[in-house]
C-alpha positions in Angstrom: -13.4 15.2 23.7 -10.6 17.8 22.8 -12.1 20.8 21.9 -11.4 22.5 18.2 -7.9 24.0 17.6 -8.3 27.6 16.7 -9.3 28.1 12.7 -11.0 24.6 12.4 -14.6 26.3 12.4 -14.7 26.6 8.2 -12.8 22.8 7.8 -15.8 21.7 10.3 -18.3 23.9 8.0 -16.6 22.3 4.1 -17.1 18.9 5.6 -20.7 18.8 6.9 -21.7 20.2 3.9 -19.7 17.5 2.1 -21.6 15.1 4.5 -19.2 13.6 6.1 -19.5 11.5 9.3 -18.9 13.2 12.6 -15.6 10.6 13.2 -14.2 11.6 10.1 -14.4 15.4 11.2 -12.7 14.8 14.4 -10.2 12.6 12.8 -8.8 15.3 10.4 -9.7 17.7 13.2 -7.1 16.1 15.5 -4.4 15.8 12.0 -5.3 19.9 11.5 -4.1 20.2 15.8 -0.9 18.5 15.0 -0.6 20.8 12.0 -1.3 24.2 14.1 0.5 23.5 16.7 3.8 23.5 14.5 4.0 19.8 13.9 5.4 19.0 11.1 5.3 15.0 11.1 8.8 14.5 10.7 10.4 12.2 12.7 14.6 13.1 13.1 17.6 10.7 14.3 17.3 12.0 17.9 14.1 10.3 18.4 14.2 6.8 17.2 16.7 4.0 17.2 17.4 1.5 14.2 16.0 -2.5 14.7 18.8 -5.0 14.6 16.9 -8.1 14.1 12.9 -8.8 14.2 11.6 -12.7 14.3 11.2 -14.5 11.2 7.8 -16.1 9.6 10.5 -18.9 8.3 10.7 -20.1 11.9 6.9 -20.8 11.9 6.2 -24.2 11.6 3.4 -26.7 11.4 2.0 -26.3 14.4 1.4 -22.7 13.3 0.0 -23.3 10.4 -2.5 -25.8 12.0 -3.5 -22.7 14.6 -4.3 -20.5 11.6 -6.6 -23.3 10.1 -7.9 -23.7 12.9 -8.4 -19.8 13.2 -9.7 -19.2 10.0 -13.5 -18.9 10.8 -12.1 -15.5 12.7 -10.3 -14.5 10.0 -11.2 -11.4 7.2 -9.8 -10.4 4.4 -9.2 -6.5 3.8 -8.3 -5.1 0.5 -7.2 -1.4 0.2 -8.7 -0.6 -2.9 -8.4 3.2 -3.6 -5.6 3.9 -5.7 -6.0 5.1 -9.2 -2.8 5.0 -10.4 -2.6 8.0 -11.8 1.0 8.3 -11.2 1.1 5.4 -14.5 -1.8 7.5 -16.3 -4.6 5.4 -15.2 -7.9 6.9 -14.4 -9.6 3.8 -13.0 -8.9 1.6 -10.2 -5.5 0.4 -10.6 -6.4 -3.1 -9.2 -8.5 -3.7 -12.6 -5.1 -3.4 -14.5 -3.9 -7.0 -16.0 -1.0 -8.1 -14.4 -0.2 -11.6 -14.8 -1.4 -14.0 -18.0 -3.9 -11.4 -18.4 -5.4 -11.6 -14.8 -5.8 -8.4 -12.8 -4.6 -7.5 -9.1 -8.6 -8.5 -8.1 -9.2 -11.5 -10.2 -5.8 -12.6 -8.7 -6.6 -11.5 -5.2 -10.5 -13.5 -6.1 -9.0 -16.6 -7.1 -6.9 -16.9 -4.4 -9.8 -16.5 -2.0 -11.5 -19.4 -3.8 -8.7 -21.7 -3.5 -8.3 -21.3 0.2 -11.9 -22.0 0.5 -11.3 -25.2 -1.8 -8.3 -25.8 0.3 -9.5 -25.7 3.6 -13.7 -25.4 3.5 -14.0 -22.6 5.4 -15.3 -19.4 4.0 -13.1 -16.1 5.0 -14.8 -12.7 4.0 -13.2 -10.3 1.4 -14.4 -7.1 1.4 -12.2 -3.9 0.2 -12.1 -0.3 0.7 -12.9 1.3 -2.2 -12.6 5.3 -3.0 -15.9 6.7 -4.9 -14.0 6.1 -8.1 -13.0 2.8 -7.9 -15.8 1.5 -6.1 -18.1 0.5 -9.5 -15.8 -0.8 -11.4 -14.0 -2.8 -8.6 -17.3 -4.3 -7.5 -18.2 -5.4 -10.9 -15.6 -7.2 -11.5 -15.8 -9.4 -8.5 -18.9 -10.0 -8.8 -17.9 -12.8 -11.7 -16.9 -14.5 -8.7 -19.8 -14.5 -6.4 -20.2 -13.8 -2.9 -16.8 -13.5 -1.7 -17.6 -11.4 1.5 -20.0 -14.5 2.4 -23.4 -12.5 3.2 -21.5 -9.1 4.9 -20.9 -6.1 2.5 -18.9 -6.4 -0.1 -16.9 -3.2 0.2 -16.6 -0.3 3.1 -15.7 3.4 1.5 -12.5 5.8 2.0 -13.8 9.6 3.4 -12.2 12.9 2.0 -10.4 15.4 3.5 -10.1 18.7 2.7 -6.3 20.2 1.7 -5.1 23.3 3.7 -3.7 26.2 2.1 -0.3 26.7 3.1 0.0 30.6 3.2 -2.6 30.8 6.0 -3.8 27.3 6.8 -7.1 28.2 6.1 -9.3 25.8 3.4 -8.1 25.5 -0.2 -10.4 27.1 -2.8 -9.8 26.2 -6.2 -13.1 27.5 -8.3 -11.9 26.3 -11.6 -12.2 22.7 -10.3 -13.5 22.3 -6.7 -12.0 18.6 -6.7 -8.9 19.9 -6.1 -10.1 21.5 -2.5 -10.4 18.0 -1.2 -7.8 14.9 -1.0 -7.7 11.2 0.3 -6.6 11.3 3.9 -3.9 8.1 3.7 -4.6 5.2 4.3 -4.7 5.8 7.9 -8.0 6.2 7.3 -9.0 2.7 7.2 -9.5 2.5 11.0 -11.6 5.5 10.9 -13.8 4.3 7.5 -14.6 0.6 9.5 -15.8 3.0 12.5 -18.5 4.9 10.4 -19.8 2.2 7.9 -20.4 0.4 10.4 -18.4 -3.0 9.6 -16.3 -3.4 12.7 -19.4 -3.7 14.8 -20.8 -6.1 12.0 -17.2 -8.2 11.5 -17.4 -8.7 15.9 -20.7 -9.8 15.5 -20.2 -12.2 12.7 -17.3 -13.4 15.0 -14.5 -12.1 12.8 -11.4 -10.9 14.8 -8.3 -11.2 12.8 -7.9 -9.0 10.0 -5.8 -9.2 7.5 -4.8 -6.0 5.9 -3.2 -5.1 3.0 -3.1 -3.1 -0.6 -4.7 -4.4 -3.5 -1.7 -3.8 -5.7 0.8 -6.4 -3.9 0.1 -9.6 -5.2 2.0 -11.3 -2.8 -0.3 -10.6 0.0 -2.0 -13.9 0.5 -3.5 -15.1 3.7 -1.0 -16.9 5.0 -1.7 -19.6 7.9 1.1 -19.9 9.8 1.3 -16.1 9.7 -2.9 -16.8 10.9 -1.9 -18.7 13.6 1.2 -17.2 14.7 -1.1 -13.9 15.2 -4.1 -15.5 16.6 -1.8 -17.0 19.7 0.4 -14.4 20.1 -1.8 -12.1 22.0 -0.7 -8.7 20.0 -3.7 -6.7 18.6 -1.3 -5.4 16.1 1.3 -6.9 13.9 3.7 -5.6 10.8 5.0 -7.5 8.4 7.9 -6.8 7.5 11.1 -7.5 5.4 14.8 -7.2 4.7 15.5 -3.6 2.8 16.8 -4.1 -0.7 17.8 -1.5 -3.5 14.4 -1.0 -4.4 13.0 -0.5 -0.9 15.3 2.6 -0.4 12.7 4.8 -0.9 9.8 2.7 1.9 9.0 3.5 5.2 11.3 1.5 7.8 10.6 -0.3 10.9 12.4 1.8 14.0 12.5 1.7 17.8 11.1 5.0 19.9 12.7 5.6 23.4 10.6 4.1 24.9 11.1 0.4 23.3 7.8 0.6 21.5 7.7 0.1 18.0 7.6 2.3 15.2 6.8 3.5 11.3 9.0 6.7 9.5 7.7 7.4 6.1 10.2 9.3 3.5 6.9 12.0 4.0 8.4 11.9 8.3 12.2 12.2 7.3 14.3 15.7 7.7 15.7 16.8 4.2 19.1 16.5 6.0 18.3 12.7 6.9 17.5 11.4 3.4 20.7 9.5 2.7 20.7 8.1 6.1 17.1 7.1 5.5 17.6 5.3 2.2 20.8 3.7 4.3 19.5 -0.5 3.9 22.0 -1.3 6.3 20.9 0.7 8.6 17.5 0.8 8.5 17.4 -2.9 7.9 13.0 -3.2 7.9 10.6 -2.1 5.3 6.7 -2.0 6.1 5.4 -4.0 3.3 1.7 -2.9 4.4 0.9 -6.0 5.2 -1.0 -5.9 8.6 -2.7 -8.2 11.3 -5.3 -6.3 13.5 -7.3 -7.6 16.4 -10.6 -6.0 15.4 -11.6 -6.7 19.1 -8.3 -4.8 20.8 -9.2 -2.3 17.7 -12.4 -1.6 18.8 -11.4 -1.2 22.4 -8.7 1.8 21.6 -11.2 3.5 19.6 -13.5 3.7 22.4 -11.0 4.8 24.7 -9.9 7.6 22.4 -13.5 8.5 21.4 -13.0 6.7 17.7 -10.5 8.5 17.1 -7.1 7.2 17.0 -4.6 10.1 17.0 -2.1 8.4 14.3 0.6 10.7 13.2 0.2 13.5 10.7 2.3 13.2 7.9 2.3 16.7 5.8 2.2 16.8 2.1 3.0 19.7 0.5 2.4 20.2 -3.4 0.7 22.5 -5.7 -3.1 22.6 -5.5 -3.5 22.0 -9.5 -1.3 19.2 -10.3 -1.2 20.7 -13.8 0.3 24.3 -12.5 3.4 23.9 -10.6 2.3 27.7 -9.8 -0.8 27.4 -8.5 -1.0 27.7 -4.7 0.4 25.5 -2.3 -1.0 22.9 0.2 -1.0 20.8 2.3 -2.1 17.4 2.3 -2.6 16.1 6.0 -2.5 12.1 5.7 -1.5 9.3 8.1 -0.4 5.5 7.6 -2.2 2.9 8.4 1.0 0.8 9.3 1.7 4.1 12.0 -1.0 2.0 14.2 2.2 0.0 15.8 3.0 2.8 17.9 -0.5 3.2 19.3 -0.9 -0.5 20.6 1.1 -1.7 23.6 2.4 -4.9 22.7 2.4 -4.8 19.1 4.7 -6.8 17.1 6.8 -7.1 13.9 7.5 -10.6 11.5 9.9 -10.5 9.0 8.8 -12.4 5.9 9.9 -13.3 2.6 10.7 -11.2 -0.1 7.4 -13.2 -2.5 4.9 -11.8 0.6 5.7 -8.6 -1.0 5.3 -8.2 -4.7 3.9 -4.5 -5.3 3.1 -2.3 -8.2 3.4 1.2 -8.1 5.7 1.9 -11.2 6.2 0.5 -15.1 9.6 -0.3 -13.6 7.1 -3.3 -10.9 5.0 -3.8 -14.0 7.3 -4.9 -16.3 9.5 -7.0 -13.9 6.0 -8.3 -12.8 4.7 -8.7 -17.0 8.2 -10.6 -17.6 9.1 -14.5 -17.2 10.9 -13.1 -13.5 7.6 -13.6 -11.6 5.2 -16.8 -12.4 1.7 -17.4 -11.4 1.7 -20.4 -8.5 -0.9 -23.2 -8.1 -2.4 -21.0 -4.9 -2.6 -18.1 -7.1 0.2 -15.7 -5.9 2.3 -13.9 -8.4 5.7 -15.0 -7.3 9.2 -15.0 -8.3 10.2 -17.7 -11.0 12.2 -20.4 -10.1 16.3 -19.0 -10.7 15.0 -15.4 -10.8 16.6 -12.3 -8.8 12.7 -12.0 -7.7 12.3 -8.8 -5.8 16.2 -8.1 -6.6 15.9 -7.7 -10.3 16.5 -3.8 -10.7 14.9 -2.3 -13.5 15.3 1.6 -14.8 13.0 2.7 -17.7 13.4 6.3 -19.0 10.5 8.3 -17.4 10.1 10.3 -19.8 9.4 7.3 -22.6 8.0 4.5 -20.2 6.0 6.4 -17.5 2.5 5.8 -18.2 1.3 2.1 -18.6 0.1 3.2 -22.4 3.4 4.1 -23.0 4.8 1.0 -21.7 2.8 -1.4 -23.7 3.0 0.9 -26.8 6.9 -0.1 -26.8 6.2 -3.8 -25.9 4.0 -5.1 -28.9 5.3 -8.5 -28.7 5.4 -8.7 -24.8 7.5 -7.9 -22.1 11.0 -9.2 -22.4 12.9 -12.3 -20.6 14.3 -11.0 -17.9 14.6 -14.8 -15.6 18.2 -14.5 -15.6 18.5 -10.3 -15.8 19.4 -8.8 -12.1 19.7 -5.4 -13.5 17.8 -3.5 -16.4 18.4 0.5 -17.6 16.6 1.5 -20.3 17.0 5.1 -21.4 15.7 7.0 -24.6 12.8 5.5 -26.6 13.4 2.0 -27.0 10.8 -0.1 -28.3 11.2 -4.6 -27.7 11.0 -6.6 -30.4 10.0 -10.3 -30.2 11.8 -12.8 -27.7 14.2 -10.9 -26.5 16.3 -11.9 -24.4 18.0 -9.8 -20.7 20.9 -11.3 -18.8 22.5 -10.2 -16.2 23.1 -6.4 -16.0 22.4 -4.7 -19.0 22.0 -1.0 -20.4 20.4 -0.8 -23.3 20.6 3.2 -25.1 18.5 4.9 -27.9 20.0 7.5 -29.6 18.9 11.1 -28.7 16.3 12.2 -29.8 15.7 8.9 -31.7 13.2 5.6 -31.5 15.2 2.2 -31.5 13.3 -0.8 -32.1 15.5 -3.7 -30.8 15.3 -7.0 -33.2 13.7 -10.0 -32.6 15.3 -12.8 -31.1 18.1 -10.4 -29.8 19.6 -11.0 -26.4 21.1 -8.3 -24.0 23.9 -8.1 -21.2 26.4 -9.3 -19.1 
């Protein structure tokens, strides 16, 4: 065991009070010894290469897909359930949010679990990680469906860490609002949160190996059983999908080589200020992390214990105000990790590329609405996938921020429903525009309020080029 950088004593103090588990103190402890010994998590040109090509899923053929039914009485289901998405002006689990013909991200992810069941009679666990405010909610709403985690617990929870104060590095105080002191720590934390509830030991016992990881908010993240089998014969404890950069991907951590030939994850979080434009470059950086992981809980479990549970994943530093609300308030850092930075940790770990409906996210109104619209359809195995003829995961869309941010506001200026947008490739919306009924998007199309005015576009009315 490491011993404590200098100025951890008070972080170890805030946390034991807080009750949290000795493995979630030395995890951030190891994140704050990045941090104070002038890390900055940022990850420059000089020490990674780009990947030129990575093996494709559509290569995987029967055979594969026979291993993974084969393999699925090893198999788990992981949800990351945490997110609030506040960024849309929620205040509740994001996952509860209807996204398709009134279904939310867990009744999809729910129904989908049933039909593999139906399809192949085997049961395969589902069990998230919730945050302390998603976790009621979340849980209630699956339990409509029964016991989808067949007999082991239902959920596992996130920890807290506490934010740093930049001046000094010493622990945030905020008095007016102590939440504020503390943050989530990424979710890096996963690995850490399935050491100290307990559930890896109880997933190896119950002779469950193969993990499948992913967020709650991509509805394409289905478990797939060539993608099953593939993994279960392939050795690696640790696999990425991944998949071919487009417009909107700019922005998403990239697949990359280190020196050494090992595999890697830069976040935009890890990227120089001076690199930005080369990091947003899709030709360059060809291989977005869709967060869609395979872990070999087995191979997990045996890193952990030779790095005394704690894995030693990157630190990525956030830096933002401590109130949200007060851009003046004092600064701090927020020291998180990613879970998909676990591919430079494992010898041997792989990378698939997949297609683009294994990846259908929603962290904006711009995903929501493509997602609401006649783009994406729900399919007979319950994935929200692109519609037949659709630009799918290519369909751009813009709205105005400062009219379409939240998902209230969003919904306030589609009473009738989202638009058509089947045949649209590109959408910009900016002032306050409201949708009338069947309208109709083709194409590329801008469509302008006046400033400072509302525009109501008529029913029936059809848009583009």
């Amino acid at each position: 065991m490491t011993s404590a950088p200098e100025g951890f004593a008070p972080f170890d103090e805030k946390m034991r009070r807080a009750g949290l588990p000795d493995v979630a103190i030395r995890a951030f402890r190891d994140a704050y010894g990045q941090l104070v010994s002038g890390a900055t998590g940022l990850i420059d040109r000089t020490q990674i290469e780009a990947v030129d090509e990575v093996p494709s899923a559509e290569a995987l053929g029967s055979e594969a897909a026979e291993a993974g039914a084969r393999a699925l009485g090893e198999a788990v289901v992981l949800k990351l359930n945490g997110g609030l998405g506040t960024s849309m002006g929620m205040t509740r689990a994001k996952s509860l949010l209807p996204v398709k013909d009134g279904l939310s991200f867990l009744d999809v992810t729910a129904r989908q679990m049933q039909h593999l069941k139906a399809t192949h009679g085997t049961d395969v666990p589902l069990i998230l990680m919730n945050s302390f405010r998603t976790r009621d909610d979340s849980l209630a709403a699956l339990a409509r469906y029964g016991d989808l985690s067949c007999g082991l617990p239902a959920d596992f929870l996130q920890h807290k860490v506490p934010r740093v104060l930049a001046s000094d590095l010493t622990p945030a105080r905020w008095p007016e609002d102590d939440a504020h002191e503390w943050c989530p720590p990424g979710h890096g934390d996963i690995y850490t949160a399935l050491v100290t509830s307990g559930l890896l030991e109880r997933l190896l016992e119950a002779g469950r190996r193969y993990a499948f990881v992913s967020n709650a908010d991509n509805l394409g993240a289905v478990l797939d059983l060539p993608l099953l089998g593939w993994f279960a014969g392939s050795g690696a404890p640790f696999a990425m999908e991944v998949k071919q950069r487009g417009e909107a991907d700019r922005k998403g951590g990239h697949l990359a080589r280190r020196s050494d030939g090992g595999l890697t994850l830069r976040e935009i979080a890890q990227c120089p200020d001076d690199e930005l434009d080369e990091f947003q470059d899709i030709a360059r950086y060809r291989f977005f992390n869709t967060n869609n992981l395979w872990v070999d809980l087995e191979a997990l479990r045996r890193e952990l214990e030779s790095r005394d549970a704690v894995l030693g994943l990157p630190m990525i530093r956030n830096e933002k105000p401590i109130d949200p609300a007060d851009a003046s308030s004092p600064r701090v850092f927020q020291l998180e990790t990613a879970m998909g930075a676990a591919i430079s940790l494992f010898e041997g770990a792989q990378a698939i590329r997949v297609a683009s409906d294994r990846f259908a996210p929603v962290k904006t109104t711009n995903d929501l609405l493509r997602i609401w619209s006649d783009a994406y359809e729900l399919s007979a195995d319950h994935r929200v996938v692109p519609s037949p003829g659709s630009a799918g995961d290519g369909l751009f869309v813009d709205l105005d921020g400062s009219h379409f941010k939240r998902v209230s506001d969003l919904e306030a200026r589609l009473p009738h429903g989202a638009p058509s947008l089947r045949e649209c490739r590109r959408l910009v919306v900016r002032g306050d525009v409201s949708f009338g009924r069947d309208i109709v998007v083709r194409g590329e199309a801008e469509i302008v309020a006046p400033e400072g005015e509302a525009r109501m576009l008529q029913d029936g009315s059809s848009y583009g080029r």
